[in-house]
N, C-alpha and C positions, 0 to 999 in steps of 0.2 A: 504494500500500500504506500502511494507518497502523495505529497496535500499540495493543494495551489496556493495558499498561504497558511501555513501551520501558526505564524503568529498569533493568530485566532485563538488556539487550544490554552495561550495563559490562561484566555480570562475563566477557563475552567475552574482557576485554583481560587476564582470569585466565589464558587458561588457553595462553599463550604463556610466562606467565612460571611457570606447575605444569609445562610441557613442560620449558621450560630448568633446573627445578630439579630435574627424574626424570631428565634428562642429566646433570647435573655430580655425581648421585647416583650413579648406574651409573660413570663413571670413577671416582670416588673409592673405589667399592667392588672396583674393577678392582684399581689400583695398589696396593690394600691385599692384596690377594686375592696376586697379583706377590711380593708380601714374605714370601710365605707357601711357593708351592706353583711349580714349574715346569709349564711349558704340557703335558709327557706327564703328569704327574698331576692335573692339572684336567683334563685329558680324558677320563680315567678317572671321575673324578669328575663327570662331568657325562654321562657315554654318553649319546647318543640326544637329547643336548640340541639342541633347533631354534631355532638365534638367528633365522632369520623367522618364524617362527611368535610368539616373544615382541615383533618388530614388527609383525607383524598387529592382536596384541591390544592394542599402545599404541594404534594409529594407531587401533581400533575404539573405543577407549575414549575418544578426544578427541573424534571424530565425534559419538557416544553426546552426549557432553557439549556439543559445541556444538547438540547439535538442540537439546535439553533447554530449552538456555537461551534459546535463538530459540520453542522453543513455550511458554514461561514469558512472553515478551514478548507474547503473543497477537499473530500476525500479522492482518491480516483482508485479503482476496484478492477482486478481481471484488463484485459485487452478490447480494445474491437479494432474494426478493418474500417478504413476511408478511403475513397477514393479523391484525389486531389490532379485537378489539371491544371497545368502551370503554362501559360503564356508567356514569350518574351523571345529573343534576342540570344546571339550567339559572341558572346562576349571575350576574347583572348588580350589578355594586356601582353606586348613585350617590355619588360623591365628590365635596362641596362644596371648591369650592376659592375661596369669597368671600375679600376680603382680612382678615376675623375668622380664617379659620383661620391665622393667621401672630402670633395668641396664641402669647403663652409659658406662662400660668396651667399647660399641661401639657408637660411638658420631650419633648423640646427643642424642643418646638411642636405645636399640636394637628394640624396639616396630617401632620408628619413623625413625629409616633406613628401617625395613622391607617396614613401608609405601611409603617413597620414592621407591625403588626397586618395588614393586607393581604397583606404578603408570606410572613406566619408561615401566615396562611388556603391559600396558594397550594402552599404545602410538606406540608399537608396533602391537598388533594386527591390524589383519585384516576378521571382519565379523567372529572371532571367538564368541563364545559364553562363557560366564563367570561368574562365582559363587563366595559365599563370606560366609566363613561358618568359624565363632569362635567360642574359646573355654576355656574355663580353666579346671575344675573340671566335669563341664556342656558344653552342644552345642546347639547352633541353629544357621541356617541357617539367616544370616543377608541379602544375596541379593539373589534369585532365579537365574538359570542360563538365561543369557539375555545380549544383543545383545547392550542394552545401557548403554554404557561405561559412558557418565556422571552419573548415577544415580549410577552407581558401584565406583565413583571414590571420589562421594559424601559422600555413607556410609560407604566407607574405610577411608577417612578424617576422622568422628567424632567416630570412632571406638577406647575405649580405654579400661583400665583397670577396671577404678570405673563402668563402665556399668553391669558390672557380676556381681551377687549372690556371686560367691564363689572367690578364690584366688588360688587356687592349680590350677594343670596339671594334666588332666587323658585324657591320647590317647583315649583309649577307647573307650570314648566314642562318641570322634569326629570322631573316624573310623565309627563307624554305622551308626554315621547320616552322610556322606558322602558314604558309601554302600547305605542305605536308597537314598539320592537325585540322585544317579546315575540311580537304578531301577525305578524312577516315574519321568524319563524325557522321553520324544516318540524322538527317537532315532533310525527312520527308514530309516536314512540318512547312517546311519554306519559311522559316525566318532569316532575320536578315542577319550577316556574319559579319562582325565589326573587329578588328583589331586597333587594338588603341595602343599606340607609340609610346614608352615612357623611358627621354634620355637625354642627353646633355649636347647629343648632336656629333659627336667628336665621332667621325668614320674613319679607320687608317686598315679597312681593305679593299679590298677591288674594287669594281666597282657593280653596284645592288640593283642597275636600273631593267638587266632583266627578270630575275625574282620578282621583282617590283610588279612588273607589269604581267606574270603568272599569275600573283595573287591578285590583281584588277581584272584578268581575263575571268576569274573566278566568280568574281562579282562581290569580291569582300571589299566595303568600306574602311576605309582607313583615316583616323584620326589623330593625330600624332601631339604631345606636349612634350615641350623644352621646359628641361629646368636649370638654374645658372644666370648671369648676366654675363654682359658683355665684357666689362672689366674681368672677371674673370675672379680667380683665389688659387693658393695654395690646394697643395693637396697634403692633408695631416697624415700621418706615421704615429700609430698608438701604439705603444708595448701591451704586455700581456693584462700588465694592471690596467689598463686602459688611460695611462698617461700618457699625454703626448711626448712624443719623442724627436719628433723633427717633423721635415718634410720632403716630401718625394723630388728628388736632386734628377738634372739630366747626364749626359753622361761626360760632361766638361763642369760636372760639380755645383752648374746651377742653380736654382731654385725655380720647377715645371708653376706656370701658370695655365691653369685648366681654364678655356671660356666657352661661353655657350655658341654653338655654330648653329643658328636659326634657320639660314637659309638652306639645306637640309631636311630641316626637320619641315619646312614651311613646303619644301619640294616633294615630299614624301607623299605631306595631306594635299596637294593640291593635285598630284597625279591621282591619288587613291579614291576622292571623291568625296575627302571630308576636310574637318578642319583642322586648324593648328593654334594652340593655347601655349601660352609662356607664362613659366611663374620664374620671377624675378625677383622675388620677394618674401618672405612668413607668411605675409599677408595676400597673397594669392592664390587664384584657387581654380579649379576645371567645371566651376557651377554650369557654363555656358555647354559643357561636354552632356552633363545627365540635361538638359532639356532638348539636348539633339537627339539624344536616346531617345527618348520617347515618339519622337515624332518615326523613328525605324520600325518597319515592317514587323510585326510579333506574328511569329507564328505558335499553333497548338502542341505544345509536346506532349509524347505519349503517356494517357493516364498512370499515374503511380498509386498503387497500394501498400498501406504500409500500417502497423499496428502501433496502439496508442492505450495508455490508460484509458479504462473510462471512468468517468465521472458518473458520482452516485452520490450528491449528492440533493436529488430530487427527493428518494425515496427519506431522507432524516427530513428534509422541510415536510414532508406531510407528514412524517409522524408524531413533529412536533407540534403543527397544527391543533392533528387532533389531541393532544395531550390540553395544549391552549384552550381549546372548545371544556374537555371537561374541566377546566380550571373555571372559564369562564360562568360555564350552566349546570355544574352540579349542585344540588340543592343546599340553603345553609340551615334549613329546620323541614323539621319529619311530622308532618302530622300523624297522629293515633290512627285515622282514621284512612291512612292512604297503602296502598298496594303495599309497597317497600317496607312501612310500619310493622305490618302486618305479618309479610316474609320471616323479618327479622324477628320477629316474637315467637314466630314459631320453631325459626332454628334456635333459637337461644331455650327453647322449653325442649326441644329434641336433648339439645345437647346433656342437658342438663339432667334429664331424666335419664338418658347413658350412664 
């Protein structure tokens, strides 16, 4: 069993101490009542009065109150099956992760804003489907396209630099293997297949413009953001403790200045069909990206079934209901002369004569 907010179950440990305080209330209003009137005239005064009757209705009205609060905790009980169809988009991010994106020019590094912006993209979707494909020099696909945004949000979290072989940028070859992932998805939904560009611009391979235009033959959308400015920054060198230790030297002892090469990145989205976003800043951002998404083709993906707690707690609100109901209308005096009276007289003579 596990609850949709167990929070609820403190207020269990209410209603032990509302019981002991409707107790120490009734004595108190006993003894005072004593100082007043002898037990032939409170009887009088009370004709017909049913002291169980008035413990039925405590006892109904705690029940009442403990289902209440056990169906406020939402129990959820056994499994069932749902069917869920999810609508959307075929979403592939390439993420440069050369050792230029470990600039600072964009706080608190160009690597760790694209991850931010990535993760904001993810909190917008809806039942889109979405990939995770880095690169530097080399490529592979880090998340298949899929549906489960924790597990995509997980390995874009531990996604960094030192995880790569190599250190350079070559498009290249991240273009193929995102042609490649696009042709071995079944995609008989017809939605539309968007790859969204995320890098600093810096290309030192061949040259990508046939890839390029493979994946356009394709009919994939291509969206591309730059991150960096112009000026440019260092690139930091962290030890193990994560202190800084210098910076990345060229090979006459330098100090490398990484900058954003835009025009690239600007050539990329304008051959592929989409646009191009710079963030040059903390404070920029790819907003203008998720409202172009929406306006793309969604297609029907194939129904998923899949099991789920279910929730039960319907069956505790009615049963405290009716606990309420007899709180509310069970009787608080017995006449001699009614049915229930009657009953009672007579098991109490059965019993008795046993």
């Amino acid at each position: 069993m596990i609850w949709d907010n167990s929070t609820f179950l403190w207020a269990l440990l209410l209603l032990p101490l509302i019981y002991a305080g409707y107790w120490w209330y009734r004595r108190f209003q006993l003894k005072k009542r004593e100082g007043y009137f002898d037990d032939r005239l409170l009887k009088q005064l009370r004709k017909n009065y049913w002291q169980a009757g008035d413990k039925v209705r405590l006892i109904s009205l705690t029940i009442a109150a403990t289902l209440f609060i056990i169906a406020l905790a939402g129990p959820k009980i056994g499994t069932e099956v749902r069917e869920v169809q999810r609508k959307g988009v075929n979403l592939l991010v390439a993420l440069d992760l050369s050792r230029s994106m470990n600039a600072e020019d964009v706080r608190p590094s160009r690597l760790n804003k694209a991850k931010f912006e990535l993760n904001r993209l993810i909190n917008r979707l809806q039942g889109d489907r979405i990939g995770l494909l880095v690169f530097t020099d080399e490529a592979f696909v880090q998340v298949p396209l899929t549906t489960d945004y924790s597990a995509f949000r997980m390995l874009l979290d531990i996604s960094n630099t030192d995880q790569m072989p190599t250190s350079g940028t070559n498009f290249t070859n991240a273009i193929q293997l995102a042609s490649e992932t696009f042709r071995n998805i079944d995609n008989q939904a017809n939605a539309a297949n968007v790859l969204l560009f995320v890098a600093d611009g810096e290309h030192h391979g061949s040259g990508y413009q046939s890839a390029l235009q493979d994946l356009i033959n394709d009919g994939v959308v291509i969206f591309t953001v730059g991150i960096g400015t112009r000026e440019g920054g260092p690139i930091p060198i962290y030890n193990q403790n994560g202190q800084l230790s210098g910076y990345h030297r060229d090979s006459q002892g330098g100090t490398v200045t990484s900058r954003l090469s835009s025009e690239t990145m600007e050539n990329i989205a304008r051959l592929g069909g989409g646009e191009y976003y710079e963030i040059r800043a903390g404070s920029d951002n790819i907003e203008p990206f998720f409202l172009k998404l929406d306006e793309l083709e969604r297609g029907e993906f194939s129904t998923q079934e899949f099991a789920d707690y279910k929730n039960q707690y319907q069956l505790l609100l009615m049963s405290g209901m009716f606990f309420l109901l007899i709180t509310l209308f069970f009787p608080e005096t017995l006449s001699e002369k009614s049915t229930l009276s009657r009953w009672i007289s007579t098991y109490r003579k059965n019993r008795n004569n046993d």
